[in-house]
mmJSON file of the N, C-alpha and C atoms, coordinates in Angstrom:
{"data_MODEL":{"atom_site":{
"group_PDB":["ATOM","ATOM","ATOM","ATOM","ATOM","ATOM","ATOM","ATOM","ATOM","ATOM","ATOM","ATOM","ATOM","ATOM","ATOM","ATOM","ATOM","ATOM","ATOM","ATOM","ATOM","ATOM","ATOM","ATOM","ATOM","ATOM","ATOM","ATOM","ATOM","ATOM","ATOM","ATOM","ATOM","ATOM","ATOM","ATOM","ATOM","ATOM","ATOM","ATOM","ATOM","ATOM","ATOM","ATOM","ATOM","ATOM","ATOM","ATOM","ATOM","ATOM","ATOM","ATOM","ATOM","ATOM","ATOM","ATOM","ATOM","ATOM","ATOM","ATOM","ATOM","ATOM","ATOM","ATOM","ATOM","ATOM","ATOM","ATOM","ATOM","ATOM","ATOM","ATOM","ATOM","ATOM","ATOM","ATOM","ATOM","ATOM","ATOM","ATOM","ATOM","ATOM","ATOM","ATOM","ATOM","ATOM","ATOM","ATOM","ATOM","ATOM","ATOM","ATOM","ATOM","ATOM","ATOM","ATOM","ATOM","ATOM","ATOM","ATOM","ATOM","ATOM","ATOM","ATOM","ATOM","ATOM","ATOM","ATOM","ATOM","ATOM","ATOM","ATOM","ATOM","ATOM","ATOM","ATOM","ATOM","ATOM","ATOM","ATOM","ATOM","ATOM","ATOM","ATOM","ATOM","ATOM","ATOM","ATOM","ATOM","ATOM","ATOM","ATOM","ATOM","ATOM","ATOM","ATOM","ATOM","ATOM","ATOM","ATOM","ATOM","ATOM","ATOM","ATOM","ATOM","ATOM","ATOM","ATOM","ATOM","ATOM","ATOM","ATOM","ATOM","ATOM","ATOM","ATOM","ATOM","ATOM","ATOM","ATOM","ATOM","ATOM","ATOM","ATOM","ATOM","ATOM","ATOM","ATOM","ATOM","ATOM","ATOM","ATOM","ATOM","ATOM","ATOM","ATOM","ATOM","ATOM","ATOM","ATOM","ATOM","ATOM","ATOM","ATOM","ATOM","ATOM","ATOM","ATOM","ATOM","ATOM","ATOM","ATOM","ATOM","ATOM","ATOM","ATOM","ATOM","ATOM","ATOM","ATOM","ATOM","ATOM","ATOM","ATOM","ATOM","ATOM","ATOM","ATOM","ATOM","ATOM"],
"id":[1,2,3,4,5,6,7,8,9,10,11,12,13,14,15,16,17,18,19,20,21,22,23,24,25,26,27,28,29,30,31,32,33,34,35,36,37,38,39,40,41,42,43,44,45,46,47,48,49,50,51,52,53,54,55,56,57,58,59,60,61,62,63,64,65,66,67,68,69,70,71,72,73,74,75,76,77,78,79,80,81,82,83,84,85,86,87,88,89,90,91,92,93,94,95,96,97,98,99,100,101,102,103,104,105,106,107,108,109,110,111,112,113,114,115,116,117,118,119,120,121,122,123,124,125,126,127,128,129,130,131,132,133,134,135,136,137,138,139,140,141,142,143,144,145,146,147,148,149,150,151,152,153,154,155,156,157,158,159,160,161,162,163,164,165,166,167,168,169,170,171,172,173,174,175,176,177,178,179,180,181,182,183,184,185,186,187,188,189,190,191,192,193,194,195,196,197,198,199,200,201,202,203,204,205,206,207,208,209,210],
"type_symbol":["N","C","C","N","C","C","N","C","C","N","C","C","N","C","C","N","C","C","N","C","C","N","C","C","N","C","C","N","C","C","N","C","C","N","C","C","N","C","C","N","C","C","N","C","C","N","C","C","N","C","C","N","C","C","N","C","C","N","C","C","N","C","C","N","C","C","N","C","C","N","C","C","N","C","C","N","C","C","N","C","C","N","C","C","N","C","C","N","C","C","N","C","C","N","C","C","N","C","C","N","C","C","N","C","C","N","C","C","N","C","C","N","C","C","N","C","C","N","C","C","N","C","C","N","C","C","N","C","C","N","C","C","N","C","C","N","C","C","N","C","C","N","C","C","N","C","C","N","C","C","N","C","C","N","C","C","N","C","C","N","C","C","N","C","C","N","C","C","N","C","C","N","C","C","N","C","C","N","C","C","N","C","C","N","C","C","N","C","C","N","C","C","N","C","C","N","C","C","N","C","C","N","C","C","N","C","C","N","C","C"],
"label_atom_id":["N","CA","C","N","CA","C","N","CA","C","N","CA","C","N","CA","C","N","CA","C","N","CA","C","N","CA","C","N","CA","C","N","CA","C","N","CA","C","N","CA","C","N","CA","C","N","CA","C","N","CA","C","N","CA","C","N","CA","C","N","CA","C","N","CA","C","N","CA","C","N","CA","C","N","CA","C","N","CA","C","N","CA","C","N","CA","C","N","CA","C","N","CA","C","N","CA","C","N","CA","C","N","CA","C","N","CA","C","N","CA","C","N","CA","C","N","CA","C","N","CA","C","N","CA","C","N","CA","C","N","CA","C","N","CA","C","N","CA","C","N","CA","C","N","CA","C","N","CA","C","N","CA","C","N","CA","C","N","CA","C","N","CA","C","N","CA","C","N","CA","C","N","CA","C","N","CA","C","N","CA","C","N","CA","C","N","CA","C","N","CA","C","N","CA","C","N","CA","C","N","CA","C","N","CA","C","N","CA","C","N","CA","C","N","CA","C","N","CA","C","N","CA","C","N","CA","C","N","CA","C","N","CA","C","N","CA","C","N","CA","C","N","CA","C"],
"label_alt_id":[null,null,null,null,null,null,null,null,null,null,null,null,null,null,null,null,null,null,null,null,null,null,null,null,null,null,null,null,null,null,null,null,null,null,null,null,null,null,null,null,null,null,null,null,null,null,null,null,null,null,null,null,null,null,null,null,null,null,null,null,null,null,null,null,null,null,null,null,null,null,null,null,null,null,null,null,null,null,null,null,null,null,null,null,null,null,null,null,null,null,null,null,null,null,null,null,null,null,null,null,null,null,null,null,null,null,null,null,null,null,null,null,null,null,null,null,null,null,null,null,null,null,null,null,null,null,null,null,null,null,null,null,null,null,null,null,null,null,null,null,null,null,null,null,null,null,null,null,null,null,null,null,null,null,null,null,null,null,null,null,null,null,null,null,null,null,null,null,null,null,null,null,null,null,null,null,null,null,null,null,null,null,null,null,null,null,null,null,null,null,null,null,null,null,null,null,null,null,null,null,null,null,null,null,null,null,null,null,null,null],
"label_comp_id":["UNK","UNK","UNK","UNK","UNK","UNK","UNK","UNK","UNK","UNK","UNK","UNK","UNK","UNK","UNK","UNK","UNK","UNK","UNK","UNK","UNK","UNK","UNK","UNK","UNK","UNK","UNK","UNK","UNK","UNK","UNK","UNK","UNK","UNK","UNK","UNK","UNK","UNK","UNK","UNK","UNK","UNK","UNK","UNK","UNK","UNK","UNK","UNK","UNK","UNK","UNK","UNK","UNK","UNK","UNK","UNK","UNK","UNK","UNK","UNK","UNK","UNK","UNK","UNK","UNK","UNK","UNK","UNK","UNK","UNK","UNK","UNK","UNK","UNK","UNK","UNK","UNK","UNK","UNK","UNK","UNK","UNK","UNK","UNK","UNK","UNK","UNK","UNK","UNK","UNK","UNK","UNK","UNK","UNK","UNK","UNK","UNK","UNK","UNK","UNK","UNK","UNK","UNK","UNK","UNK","UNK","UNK","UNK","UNK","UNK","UNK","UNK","UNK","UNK","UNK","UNK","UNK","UNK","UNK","UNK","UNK","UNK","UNK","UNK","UNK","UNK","UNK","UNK","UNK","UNK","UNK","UNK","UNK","UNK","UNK","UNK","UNK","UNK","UNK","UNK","UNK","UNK","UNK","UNK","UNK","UNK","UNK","UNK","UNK","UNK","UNK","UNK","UNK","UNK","UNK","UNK","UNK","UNK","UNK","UNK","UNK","UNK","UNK","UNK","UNK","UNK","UNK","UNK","UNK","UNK","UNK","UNK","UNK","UNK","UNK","UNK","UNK","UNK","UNK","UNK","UNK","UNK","UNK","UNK","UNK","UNK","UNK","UNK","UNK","UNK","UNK","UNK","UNK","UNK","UNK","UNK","UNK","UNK","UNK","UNK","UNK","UNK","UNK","UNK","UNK","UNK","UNK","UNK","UNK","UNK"],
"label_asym_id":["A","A","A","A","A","A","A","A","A","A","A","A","A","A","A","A","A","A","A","A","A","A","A","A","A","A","A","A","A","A","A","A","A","A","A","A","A","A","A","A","A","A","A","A","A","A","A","A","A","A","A","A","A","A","A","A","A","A","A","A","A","A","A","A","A","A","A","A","A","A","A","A","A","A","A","A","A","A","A","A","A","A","A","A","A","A","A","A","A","A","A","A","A","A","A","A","A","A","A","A","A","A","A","A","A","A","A","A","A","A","A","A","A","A","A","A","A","A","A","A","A","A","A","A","A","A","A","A","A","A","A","A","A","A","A","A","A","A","A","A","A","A","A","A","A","A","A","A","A","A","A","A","A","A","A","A","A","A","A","A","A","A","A","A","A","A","A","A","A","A","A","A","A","A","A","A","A","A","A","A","A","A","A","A","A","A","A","A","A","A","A","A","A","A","A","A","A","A","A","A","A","A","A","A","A","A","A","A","A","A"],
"label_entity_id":["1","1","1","1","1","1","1","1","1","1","1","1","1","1","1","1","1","1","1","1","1","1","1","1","1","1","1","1","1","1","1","1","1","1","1","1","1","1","1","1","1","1","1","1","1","1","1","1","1","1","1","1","1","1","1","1","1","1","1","1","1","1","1","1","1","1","1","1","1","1","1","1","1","1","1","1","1","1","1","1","1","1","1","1","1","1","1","1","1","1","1","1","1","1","1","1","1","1","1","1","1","1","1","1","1","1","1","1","1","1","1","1","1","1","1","1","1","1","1","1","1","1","1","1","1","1","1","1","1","1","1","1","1","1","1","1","1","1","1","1","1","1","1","1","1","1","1","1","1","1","1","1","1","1","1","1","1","1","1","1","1","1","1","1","1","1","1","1","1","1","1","1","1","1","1","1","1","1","1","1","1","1","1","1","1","1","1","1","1","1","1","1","1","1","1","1","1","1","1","1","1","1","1","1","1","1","1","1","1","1"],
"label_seq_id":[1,1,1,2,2,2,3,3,3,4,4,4,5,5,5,6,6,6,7,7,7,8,8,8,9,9,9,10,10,10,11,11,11,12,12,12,13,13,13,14,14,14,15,15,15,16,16,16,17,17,17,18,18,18,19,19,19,20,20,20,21,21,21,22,22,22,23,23,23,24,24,24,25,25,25,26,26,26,27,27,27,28,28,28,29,29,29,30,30,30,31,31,31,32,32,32,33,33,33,34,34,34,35,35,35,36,36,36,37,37,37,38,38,38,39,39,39,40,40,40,41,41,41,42,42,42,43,43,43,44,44,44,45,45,45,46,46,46,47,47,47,48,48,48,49,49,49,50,50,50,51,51,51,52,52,52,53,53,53,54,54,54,55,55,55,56,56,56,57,57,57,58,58,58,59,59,59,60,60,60,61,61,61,62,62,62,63,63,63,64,64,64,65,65,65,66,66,66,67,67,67,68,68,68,69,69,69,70,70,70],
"pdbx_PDB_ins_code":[null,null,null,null,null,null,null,null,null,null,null,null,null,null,null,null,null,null,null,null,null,null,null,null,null,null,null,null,null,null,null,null,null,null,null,null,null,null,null,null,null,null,null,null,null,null,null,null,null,null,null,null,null,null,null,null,null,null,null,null,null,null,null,null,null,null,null,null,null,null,null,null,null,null,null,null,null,null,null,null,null,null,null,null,null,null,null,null,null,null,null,null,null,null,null,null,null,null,null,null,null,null,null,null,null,null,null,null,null,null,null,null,null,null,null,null,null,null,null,null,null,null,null,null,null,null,null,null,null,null,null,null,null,null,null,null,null,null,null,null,null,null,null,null,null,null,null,null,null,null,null,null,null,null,null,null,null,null,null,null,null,null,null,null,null,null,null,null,null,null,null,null,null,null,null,null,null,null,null,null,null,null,null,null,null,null,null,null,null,null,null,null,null,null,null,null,null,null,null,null,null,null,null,null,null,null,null,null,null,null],
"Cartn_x":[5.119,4.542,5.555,6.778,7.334,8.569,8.681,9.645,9.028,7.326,7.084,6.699,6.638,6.396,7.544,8.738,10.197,10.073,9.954,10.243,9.086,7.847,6.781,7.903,8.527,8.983,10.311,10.783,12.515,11.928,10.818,9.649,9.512,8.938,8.862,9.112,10.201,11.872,12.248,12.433,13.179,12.471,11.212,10.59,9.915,10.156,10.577,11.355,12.632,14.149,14.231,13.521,13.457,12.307,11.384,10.801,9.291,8.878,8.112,6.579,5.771,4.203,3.462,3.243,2.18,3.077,2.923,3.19,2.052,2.386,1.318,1.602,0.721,0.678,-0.052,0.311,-0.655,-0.784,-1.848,-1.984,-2.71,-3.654,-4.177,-5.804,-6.845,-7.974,-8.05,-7.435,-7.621,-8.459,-7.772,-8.706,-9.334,-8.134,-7.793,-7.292,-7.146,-5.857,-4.64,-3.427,-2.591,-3.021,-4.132,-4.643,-5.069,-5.559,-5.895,-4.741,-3.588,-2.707,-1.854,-2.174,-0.934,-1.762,-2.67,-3.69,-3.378,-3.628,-3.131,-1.661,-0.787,0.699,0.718,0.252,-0.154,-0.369,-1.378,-2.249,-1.44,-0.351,-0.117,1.444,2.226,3.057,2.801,1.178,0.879,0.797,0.786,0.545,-0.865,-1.814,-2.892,-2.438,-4.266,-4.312,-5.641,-5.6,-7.043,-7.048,-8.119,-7.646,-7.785,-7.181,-7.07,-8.24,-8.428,-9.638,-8.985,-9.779,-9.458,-10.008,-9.785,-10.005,-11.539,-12.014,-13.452,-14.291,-13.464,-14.077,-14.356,-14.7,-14.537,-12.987,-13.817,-12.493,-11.66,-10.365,-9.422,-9.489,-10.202,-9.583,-8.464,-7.72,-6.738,-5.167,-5.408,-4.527,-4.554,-3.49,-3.352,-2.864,-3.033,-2.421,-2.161,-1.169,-0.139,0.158,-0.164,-0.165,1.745,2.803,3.965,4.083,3.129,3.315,2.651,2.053,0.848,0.916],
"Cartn_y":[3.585,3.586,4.145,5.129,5.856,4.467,3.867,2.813,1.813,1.223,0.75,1.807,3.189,3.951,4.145,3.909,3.962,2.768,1.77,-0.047,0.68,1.174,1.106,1.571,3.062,3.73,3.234,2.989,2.206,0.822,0.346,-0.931,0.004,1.244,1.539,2.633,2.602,3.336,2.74,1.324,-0.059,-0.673,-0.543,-0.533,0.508,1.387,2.367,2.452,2.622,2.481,0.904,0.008,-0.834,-1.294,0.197,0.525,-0.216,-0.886,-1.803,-0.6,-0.961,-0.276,0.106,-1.135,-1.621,-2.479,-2.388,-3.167,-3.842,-4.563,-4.661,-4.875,-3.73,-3.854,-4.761,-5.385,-6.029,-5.37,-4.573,-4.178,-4.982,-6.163,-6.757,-5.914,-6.722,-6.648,-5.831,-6.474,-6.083,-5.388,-3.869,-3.207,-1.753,-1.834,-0.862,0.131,0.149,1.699,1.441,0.225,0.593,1.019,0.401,0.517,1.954,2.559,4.469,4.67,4.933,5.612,5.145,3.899,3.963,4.355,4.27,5.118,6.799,7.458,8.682,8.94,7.963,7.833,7.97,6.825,7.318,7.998,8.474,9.867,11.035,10.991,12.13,12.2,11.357,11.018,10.82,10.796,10.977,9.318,8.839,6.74,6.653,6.842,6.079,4.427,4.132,2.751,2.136,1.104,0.468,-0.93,-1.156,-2.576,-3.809,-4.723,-6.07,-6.426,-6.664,-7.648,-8.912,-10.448,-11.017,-12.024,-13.195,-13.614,-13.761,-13.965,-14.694,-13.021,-11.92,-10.075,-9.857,-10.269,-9.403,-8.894,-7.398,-6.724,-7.873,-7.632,-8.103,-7.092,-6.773,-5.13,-5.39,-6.118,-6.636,-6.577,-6.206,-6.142,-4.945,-4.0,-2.924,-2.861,-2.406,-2.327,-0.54,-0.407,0.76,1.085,2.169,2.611,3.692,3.087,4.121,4.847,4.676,5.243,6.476,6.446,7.852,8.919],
"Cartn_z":[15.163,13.828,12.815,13.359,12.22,11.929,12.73,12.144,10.793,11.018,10.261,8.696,9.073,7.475,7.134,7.865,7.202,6.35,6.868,6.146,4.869,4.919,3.881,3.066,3.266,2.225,1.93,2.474,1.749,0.441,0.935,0.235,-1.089,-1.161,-2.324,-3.063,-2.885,-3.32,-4.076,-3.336,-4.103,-5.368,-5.469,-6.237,-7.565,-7.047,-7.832,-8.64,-8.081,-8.727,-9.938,-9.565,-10.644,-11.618,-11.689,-12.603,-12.104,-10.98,-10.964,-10.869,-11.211,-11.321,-10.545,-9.918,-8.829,-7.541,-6.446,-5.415,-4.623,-3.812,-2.803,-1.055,-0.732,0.558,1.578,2.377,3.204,4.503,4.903,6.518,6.816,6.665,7.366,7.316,8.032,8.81,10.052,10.705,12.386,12.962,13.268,14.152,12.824,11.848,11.05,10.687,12.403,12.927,11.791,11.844,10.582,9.276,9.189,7.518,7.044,8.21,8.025,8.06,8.887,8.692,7.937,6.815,6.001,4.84,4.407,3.546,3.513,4.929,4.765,4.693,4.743,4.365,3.129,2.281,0.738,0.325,0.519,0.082,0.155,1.643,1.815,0.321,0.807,-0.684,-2.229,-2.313,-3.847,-4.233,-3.4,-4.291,-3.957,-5.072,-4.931,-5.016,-4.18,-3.789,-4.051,-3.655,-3.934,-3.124,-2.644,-2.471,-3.451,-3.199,-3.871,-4.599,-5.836,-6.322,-6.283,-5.962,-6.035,-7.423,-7.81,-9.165,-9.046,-7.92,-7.801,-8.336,-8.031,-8.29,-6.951,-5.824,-4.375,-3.756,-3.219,-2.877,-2.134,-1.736,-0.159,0.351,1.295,2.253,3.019,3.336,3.896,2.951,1.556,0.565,0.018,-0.022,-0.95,-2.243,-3.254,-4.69,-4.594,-4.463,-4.029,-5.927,-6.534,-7.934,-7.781,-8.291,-8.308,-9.449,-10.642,-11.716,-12.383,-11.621,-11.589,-11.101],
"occupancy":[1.0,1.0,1.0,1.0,1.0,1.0,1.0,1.0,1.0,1.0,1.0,1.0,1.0,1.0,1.0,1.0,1.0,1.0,1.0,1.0,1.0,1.0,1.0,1.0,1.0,1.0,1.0,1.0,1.0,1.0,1.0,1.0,1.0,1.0,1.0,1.0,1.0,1.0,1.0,1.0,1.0,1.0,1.0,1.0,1.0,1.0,1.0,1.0,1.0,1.0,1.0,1.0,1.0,1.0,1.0,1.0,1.0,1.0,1.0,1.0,1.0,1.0,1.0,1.0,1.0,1.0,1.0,1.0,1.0,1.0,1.0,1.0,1.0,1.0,1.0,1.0,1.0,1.0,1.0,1.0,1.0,1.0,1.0,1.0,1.0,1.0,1.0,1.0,1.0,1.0,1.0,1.0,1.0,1.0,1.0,1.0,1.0,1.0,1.0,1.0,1.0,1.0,1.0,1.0,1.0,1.0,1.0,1.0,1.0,1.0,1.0,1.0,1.0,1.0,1.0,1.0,1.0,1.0,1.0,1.0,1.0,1.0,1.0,1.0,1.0,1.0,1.0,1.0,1.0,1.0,1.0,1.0,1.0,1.0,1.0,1.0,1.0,1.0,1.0,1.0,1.0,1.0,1.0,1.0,1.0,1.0,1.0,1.0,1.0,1.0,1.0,1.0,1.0,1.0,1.0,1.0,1.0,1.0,1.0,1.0,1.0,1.0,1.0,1.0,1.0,1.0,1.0,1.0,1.0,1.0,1.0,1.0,1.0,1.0,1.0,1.0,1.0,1.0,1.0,1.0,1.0,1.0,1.0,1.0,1.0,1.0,1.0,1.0,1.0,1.0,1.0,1.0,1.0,1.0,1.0,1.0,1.0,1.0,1.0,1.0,1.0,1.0,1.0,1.0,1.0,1.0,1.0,1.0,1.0,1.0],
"B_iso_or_equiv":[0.0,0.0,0.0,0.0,0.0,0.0,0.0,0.0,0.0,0.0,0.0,0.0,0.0,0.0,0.0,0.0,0.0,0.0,0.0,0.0,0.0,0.0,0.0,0.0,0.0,0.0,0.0,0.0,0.0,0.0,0.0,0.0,0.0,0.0,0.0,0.0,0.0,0.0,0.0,0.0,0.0,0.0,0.0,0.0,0.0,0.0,0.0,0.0,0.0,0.0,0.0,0.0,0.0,0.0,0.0,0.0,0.0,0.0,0.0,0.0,0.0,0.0,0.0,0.0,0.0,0.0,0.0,0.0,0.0,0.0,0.0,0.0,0.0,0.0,0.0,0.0,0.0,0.0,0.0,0.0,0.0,0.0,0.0,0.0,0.0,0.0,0.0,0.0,0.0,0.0,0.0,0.0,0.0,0.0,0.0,0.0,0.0,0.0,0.0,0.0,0.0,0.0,0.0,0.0,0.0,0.0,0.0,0.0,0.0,0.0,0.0,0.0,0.0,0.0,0.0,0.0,0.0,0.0,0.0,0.0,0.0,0.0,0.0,0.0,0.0,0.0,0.0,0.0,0.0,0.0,0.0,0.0,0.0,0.0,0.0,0.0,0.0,0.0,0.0,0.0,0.0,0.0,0.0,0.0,0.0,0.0,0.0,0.0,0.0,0.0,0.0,0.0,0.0,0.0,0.0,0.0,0.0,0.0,0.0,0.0,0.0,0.0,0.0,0.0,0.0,0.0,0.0,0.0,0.0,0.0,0.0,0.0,0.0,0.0,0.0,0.0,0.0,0.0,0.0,0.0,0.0,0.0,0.0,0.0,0.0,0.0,0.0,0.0,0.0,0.0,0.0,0.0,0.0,0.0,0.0,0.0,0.0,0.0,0.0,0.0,0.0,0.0,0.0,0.0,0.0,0.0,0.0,0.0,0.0,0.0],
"pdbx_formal_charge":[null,null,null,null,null,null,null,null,null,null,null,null,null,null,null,null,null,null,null,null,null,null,null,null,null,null,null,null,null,null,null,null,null,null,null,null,null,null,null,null,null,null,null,null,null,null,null,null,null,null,null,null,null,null,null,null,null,null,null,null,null,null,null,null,null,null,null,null,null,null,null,null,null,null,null,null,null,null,null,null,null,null,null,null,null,null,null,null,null,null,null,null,null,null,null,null,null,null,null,null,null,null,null,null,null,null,null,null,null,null,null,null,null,null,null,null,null,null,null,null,null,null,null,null,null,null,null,null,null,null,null,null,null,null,null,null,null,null,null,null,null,null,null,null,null,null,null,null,null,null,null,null,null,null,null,null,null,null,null,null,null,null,null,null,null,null,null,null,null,null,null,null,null,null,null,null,null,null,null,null,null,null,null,null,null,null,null,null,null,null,null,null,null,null,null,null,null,null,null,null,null,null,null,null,null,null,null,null,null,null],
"auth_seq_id":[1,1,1,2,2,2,3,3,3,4,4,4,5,5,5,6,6,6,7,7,7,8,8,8,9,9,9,10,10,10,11,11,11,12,12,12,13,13,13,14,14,14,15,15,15,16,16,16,17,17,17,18,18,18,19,19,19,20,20,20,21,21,21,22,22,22,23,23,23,24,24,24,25,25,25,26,26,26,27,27,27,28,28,28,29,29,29,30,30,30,31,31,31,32,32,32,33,33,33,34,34,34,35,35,35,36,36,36,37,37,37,38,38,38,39,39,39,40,40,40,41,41,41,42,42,42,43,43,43,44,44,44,45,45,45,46,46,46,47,47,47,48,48,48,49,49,49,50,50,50,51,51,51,52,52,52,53,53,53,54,54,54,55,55,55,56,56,56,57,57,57,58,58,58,59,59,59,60,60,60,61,61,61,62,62,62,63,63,63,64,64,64,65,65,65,66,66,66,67,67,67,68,68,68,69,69,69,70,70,70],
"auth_comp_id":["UNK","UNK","UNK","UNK","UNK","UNK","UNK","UNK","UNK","UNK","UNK","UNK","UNK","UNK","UNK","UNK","UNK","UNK","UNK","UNK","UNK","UNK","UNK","UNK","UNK","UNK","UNK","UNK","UNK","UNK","UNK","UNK","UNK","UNK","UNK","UNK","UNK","UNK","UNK","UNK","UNK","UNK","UNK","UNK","UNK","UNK","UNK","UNK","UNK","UNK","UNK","UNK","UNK","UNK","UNK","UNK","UNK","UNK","UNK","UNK","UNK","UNK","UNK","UNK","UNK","UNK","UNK","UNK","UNK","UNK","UNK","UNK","UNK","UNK","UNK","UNK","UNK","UNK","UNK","UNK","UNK","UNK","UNK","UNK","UNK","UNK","UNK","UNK","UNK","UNK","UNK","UNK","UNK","UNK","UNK","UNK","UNK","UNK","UNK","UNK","UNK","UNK","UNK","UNK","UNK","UNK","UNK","UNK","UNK","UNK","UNK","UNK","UNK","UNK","UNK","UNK","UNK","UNK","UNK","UNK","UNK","UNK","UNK","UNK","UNK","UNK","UNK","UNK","UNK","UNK","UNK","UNK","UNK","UNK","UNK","UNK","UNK","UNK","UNK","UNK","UNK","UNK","UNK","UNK","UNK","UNK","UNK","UNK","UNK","UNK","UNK","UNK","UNK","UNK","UNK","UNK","UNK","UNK","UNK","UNK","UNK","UNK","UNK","UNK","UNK","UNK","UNK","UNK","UNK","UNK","UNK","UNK","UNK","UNK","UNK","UNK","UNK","UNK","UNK","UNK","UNK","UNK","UNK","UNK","UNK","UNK","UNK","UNK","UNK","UNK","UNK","UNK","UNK","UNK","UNK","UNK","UNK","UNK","UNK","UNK","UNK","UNK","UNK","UNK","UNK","UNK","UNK","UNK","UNK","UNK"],
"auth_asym_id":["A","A","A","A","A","A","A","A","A","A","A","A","A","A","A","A","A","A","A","A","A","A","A","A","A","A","A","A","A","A","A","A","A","A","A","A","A","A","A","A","A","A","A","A","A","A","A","A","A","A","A","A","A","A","A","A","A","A","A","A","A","A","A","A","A","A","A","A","A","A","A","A","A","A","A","A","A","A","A","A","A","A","A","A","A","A","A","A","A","A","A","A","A","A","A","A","A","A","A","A","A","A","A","A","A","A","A","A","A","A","A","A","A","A","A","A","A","A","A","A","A","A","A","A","A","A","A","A","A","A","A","A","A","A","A","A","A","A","A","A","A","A","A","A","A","A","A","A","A","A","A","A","A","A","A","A","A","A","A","A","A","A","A","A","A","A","A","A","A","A","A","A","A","A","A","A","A","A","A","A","A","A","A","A","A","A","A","A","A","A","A","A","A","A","A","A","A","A","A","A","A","A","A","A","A","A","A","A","A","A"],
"auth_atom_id":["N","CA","C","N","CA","C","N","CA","C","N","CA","C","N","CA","C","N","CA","C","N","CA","C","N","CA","C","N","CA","C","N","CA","C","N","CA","C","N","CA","C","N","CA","C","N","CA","C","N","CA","C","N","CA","C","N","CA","C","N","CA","C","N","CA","C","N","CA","C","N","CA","C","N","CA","C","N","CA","C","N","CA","C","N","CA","C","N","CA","C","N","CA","C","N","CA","C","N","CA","C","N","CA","C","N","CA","C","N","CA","C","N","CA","C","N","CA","C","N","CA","C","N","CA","C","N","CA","C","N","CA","C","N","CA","C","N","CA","C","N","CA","C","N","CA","C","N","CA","C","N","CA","C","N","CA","C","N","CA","C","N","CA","C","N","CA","C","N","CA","C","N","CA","C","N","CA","C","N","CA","C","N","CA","C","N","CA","C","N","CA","C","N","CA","C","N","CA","C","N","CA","C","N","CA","C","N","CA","C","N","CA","C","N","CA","C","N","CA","C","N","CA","C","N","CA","C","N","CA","C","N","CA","C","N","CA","C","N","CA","C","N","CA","C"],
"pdbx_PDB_model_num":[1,1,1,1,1,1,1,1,1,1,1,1,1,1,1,1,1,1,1,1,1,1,1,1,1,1,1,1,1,1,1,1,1,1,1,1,1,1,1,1,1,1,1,1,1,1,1,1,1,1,1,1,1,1,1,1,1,1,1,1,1,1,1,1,1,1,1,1,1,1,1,1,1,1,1,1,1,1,1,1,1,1,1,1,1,1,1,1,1,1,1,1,1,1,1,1,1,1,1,1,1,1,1,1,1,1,1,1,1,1,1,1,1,1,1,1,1,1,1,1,1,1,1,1,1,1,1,1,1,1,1,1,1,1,1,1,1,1,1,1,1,1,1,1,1,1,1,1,1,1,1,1,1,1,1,1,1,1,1,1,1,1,1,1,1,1,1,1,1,1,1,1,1,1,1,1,1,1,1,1,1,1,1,1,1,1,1,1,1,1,1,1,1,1,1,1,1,1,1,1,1,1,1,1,1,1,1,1,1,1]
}}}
């Protein structure tokens, strides 16, 4: 798991550094095990999140909107 919160965080560093706002994460559905611990990855680094609205207005729980500006 610490290899994939390395890739999360080098992901939004890079995004950072070029001023960008919002990103988005995808953990998927599945079982949800990634999706808690990259939530408390967030949390623990200070990026609130939310998941995805989509145009129709239902969430994506499968999509994160990762906040870098806050």
């Amino acid at each position: 798991m610490d290899e994939v919160f390395d890739k999360v965080d080098a992901f939004i560093m890079k995004h950072q550094r070029s001023g960008t706002r919002r990103i988005k994460i995808m953990p998927g559905k599945g079982t949800g095990a990634i999706k808690k611990e990259l939530l408390r990855y967030l949390k623990l680094g200070g990026y609130p999140s939310q998941p995805e609205t989509m145009d129709n207005g239902k969430k994506n729980p499968g999509v994160l909107i990762v906040f870098l500006d806050e």
